[in-house]
N, C-alpha and C positions, 0 to 999 in steps of 0.2 A: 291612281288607284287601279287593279288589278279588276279588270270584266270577271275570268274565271282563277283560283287559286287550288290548284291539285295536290293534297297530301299522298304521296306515295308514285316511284316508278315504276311498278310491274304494270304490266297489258291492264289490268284496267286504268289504272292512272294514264298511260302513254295513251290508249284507246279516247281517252274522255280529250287529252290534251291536243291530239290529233283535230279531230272533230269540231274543238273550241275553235281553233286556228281558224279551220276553212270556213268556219263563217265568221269570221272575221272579228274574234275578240281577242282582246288583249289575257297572255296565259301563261300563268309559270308554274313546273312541277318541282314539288318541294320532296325529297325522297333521298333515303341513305344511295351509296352505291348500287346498282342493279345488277353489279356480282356478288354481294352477298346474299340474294333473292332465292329462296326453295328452287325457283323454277329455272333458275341457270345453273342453279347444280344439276339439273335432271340430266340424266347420262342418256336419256332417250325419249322423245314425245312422240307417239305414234296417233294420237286421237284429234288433233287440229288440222282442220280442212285445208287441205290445199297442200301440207306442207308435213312429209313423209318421211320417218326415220330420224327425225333431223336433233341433234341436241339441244338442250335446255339454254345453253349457252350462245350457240347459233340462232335458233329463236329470237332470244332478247335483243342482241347484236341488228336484227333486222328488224326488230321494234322502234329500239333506238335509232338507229341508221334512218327509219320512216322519218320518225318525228322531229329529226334534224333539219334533216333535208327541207321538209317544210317550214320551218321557222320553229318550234316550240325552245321556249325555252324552259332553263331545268338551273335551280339554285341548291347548293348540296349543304345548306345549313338543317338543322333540325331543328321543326318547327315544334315550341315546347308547349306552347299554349295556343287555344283559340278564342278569342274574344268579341260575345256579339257588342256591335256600338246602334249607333242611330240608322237603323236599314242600312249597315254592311258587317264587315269584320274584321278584326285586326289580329292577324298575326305574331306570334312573339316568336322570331326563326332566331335565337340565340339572343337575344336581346336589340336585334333590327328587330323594327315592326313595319311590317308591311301589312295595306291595309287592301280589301277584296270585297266585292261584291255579293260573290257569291263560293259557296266553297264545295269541292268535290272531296268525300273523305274514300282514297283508296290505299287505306294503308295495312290490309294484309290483316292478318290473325294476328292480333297481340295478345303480350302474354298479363292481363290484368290482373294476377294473384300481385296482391301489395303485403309488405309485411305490419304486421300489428304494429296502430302508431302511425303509420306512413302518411297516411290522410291528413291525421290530426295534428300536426306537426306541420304539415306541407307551408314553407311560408315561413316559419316557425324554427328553421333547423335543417328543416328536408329540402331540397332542391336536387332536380334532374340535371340541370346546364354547369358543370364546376367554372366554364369559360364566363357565365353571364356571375356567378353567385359567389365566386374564388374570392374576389376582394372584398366582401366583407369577413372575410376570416383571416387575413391578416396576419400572421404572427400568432395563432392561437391550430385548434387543434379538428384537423376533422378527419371523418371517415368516408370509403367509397366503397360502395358494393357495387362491380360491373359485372355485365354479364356476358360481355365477349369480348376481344382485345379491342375493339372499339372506342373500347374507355380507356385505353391504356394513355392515351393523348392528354384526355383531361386531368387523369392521374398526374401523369409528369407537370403539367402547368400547376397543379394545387399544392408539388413539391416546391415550385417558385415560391410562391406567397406563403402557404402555412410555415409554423413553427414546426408542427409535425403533422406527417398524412397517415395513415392504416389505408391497407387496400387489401379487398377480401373479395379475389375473383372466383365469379362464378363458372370457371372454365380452367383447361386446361393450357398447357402451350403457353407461356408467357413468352411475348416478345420483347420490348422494349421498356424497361421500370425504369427510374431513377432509382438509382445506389439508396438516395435518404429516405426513398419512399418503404414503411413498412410494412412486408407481406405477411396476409394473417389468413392460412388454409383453414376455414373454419364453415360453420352455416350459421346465416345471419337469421336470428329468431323473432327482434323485435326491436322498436325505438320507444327509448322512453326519455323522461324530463319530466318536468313541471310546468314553465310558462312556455319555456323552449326546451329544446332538445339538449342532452346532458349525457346519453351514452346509448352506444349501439350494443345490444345484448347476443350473443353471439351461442351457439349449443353449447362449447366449453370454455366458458369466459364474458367479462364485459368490457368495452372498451369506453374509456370517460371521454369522451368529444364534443366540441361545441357546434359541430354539423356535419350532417350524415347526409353524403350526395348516392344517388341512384343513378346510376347511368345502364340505358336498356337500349336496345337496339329501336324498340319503338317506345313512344307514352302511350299507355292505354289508355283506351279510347274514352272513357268518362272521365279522365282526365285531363286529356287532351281540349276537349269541350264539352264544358260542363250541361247538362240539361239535355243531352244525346240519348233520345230514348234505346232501347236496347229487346232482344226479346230473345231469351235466355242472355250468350256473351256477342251476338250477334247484331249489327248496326239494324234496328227495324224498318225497313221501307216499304213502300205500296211499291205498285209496277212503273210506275214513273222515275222509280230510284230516291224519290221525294222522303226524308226524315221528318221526322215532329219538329224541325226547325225551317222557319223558311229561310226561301237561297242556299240552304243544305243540301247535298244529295252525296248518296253513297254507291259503291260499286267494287265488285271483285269477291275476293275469298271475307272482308269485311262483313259483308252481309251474309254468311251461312254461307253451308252447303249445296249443292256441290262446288269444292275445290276446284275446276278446271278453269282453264286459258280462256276457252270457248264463251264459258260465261261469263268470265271478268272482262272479254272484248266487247261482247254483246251489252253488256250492265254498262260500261264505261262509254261505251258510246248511246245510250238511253238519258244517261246524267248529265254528258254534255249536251245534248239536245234540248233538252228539257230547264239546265240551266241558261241558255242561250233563248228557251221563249221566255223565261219568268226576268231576263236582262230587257227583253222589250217590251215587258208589260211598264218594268220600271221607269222605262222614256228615256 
C-alpha cells in the first residue's frame, strides 16, 4: 500500500511528490503526459523565483528531472475512480487498483460540464475507461465522445471488440482512426435510455448504441471522488491543503485562483507535509 498517492503531474503534483520522497514515504504520481500540461506550452515564464525567461517546457523538464533524480516515482495509467475503504483508498488507474493511504488531489482545472444523462447512466451505459469497459460490449454497438486525440487509442481498441463504434471528436486534427471506426462531426447534446443507455442524442441526429464512452483528458473532480466538497468549481480546502475528507489534501490550480507555478509549488509542498504528519498520527 502506497504512504502518499498523487493525482496529477504539474508543479503541484511533482512539488507534493518531491517532499513525500524526502521523508521517506512510499509515493507515486498518477498523471497524463506533462507535455500536454497548459504550462509547458507556455512560450515564456517570467514570474517564478529564481528562474528567468525560461520556457514552460524548460520549467517542467527541470521539474521532472528533480523528481527523478530522487526517486519519485510516476505511473501514466488514468486514474478513473477514487474509492474510500476502511482508513485508506483505493484507486481504480484503468481497472488496476492500487490501494493508498492518503491521497493528494493535484489534478489541474477540470472541465466538469457533463452532458444531460451522463451521471445518471454512469455504470449504466456511460463509462470513461473503453480499455477497462470495451469487453462488455462485445459485438454490439457503442459510442465515444473525446475530446482530444488522447482518445483516439481507445477508439481504435473499441473498433477490436464492438460490432460497430461512432466517434464524435471533440477536436480537430485527427490522427490515427481505424478505417471501421465511424466518424460523426456533430455536438453531443445528451444520453438517453431507460434502464440503460440506448442512444447518444446528437444536435443533428441520434445515434442508437448500447454504450456511450467519455473519454476527457481529466475526470472531474466530483466524479473522480465522490463526497469532494467543492466551493464554487473549486477543490475547498483550509490552509493546511486539508478537504472535507480525511487523508485528502488538494493543491495547485485545483483549488482556485490564482493560476500560477508559484502557488501550486507552495500548495504542493503544504499537502505533502501535512500528509506525511496525519501518516504518523496513523502509527
Amino acid at each position: 500500500m502506497l504512504d502518499i498517492a498523487i493525482i496529477g503531474s504539474g508543479p503541484a503534483g511533482l512539488s507534493a511528490a518531491i517532499n513525500g520522497v524526502i521523508r521517506n514515504k512510499s509515493v507515486k504520481v498518477f498523471g497524463n503526459d506533462p507535455t500536454t500540461s497548459y504550462i509547458y506550452k507556455a512560450e515564456k515564464v517570467d514570474n517564478y523565483l529564481g528562474m528567468v525567461g525560461v520556457s514552460g517546457a524548460e520549467m517542467m523538464n527541470q521539474f521532472i528531472t528533480h523528481a527523478k533524480e530522487i526517486g519519485v516515482e510516476f505511473h501514466s495509467g488514468k486514474v478513473i475512480e477514487i474509492f474510500p475503504m476502511d482508513g485508506s483508498y483505493t484507486l481504480n488507474v484503468e481497472n488496476t487498483f492500487i490501494e493508498a493511504k492518503t491521497i493528494i488531489l493535484a489534478n489541474g482545472i477540470t472541465k466538469d460540464k457533463v452532458l444531460p444523462g451522463e451521471n445518471e447512466f454512469l455504470g449504466r451505459g456511460v463509462s470513461y475507461c473503453a480499455t477497462c469497459d470495451g469487453p462488455l460490449y462485445r459485438g454490439k454497438t457503442a459510442a465515444i465522445v473525446g475530446d482530444s486525440e488522447m482518445a483516439e487509442e481507445e477508439v481504435n481498441y473499441l473498433a477490436e471488440v464492438c460490432d460497430k463504434v461512432y466517434y464524435v471528436p471533440l477536436y480537430k486534427n485527427l490522427e490515427h482512426i481505424d478505417p471501421k471506426v465511424q466518424i460523426v462531426m456533430d455536438k453531443p447534446v445528451s444520453i438517453g435510455g431507460d434502464e440503460i443507455v440506448n442512444e447518444l442524442r446528437l444536435k443533428d441526429g441520434n445515434l442508437n448504441v448500447d454504450g456511450v464512452f467519455i473519454i476527457k483528458e481529466s475526470i472531474p473532480t466530483t466524479q473522480l471522488l465522490k463526497g469532494i466538497e467543492l466551493d464554487d468549481k473549486a477543490i475547498k480546502v483550509n490552509q493546511f491543503m486539508e478537504t472535507n475528507l480525511p487523508g485528502v489534501y488538494a493543491a495547485g490550480d485545483c483549488t482556485g485562483r490564482p493560476f500560477q507555478v508559484a502557488k501550486a509549488v507552495g500548495q504542493g509542498t503544504t499537502a505533502a507535509l501535512q500528509a506525511v504528519s496525519y501518516l504518523h498520527k496513523l502509527g
